[in-house]
N, C-alpha and C positions, 0 to 999 in steps of 0.2 A: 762617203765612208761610213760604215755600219759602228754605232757607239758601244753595242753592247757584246762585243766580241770576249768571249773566253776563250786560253789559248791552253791546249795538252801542253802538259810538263813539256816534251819532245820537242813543241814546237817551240816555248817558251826559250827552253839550252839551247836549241837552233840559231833563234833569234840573237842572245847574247853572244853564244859563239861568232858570230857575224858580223858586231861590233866591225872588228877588222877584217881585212881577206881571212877566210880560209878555206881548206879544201873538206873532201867529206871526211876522210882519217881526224883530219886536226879537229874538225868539230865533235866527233865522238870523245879524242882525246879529253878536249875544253871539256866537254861534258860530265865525263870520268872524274876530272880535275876539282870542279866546281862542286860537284856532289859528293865528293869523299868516296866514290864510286856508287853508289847508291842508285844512281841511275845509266845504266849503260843503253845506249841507243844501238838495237841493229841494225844494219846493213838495211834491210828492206824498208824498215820504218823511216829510216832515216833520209834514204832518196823517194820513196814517198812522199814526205813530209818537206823536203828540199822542193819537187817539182807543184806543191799544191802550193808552196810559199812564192813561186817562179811567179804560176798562173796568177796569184793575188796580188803580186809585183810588191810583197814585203824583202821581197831579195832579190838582187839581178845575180847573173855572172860578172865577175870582175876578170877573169881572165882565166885561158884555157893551153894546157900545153898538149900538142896533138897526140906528141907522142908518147904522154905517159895517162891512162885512165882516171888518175887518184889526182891531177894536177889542175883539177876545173875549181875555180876558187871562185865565192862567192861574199856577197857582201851585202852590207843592210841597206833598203832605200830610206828616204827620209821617211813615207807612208809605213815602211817596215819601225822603223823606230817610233813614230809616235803611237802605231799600236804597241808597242814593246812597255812605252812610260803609260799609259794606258790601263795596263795588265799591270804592272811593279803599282800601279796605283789601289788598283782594284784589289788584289791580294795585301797591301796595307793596310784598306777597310778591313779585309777578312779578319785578319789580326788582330787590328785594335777592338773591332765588334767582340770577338773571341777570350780577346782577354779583360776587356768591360767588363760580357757577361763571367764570366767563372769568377772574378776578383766579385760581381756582387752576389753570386751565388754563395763562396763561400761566407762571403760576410754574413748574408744572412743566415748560413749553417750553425756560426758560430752563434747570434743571438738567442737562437733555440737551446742551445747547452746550457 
């Protein structure tokens, strides 16, 4: 497994959504949900992004109903969640690096006055 993986927003609300079954509706929903709308996922990105998550086997299918299209529900693997804690890790660095530096930027801003 590749340690230094960076995940698109997309794939990132993918993942979360995934948490538990859902289907691709419900995970745009999640996603809407989660970001105050801010990020809306389309249709094509998002079974893109669905079938590139398949191939890497960070999500399987959990179940499929024949007869309705929107009814294929998917789910995280374990390999899919530890990338997920991974990432929530990685974007924590970003954070506290981020807010390090600017709390001693400005301290030092203020020395200078």
């Amino acid at each position: 497994m590749e340690k230094h993986i960076v995940l698109t927003e997309s794939m990132y609300y993918i993942l979360l959504s995934v948490l538990n079954p859902n289907h691709g509706y419900g995970i745009i929903q999640k996603t809407l949900e989660m970001t105050e709308e801010r990020v809306e996922i389309g249709a094509g990105t998002l079974y893109g992004a669905i079938n590139t998550l398949l191939d890497k086997g960070w999500i399987e299918l959990y179940s499929e109903d024949k007869a309705s299209r929107k009814k294929k529900q998917y789910v995280i693997t374990a390999e899919g969640r530890i990338i997920l804690e991974r990432e929530i890790s990685r974007l924590e660095e970003l954070l506290r690096n981020g807010k390090r530096e600017m709390q001693q930027q400005e301290g030092e801003s203020h020395e200078e006055d």
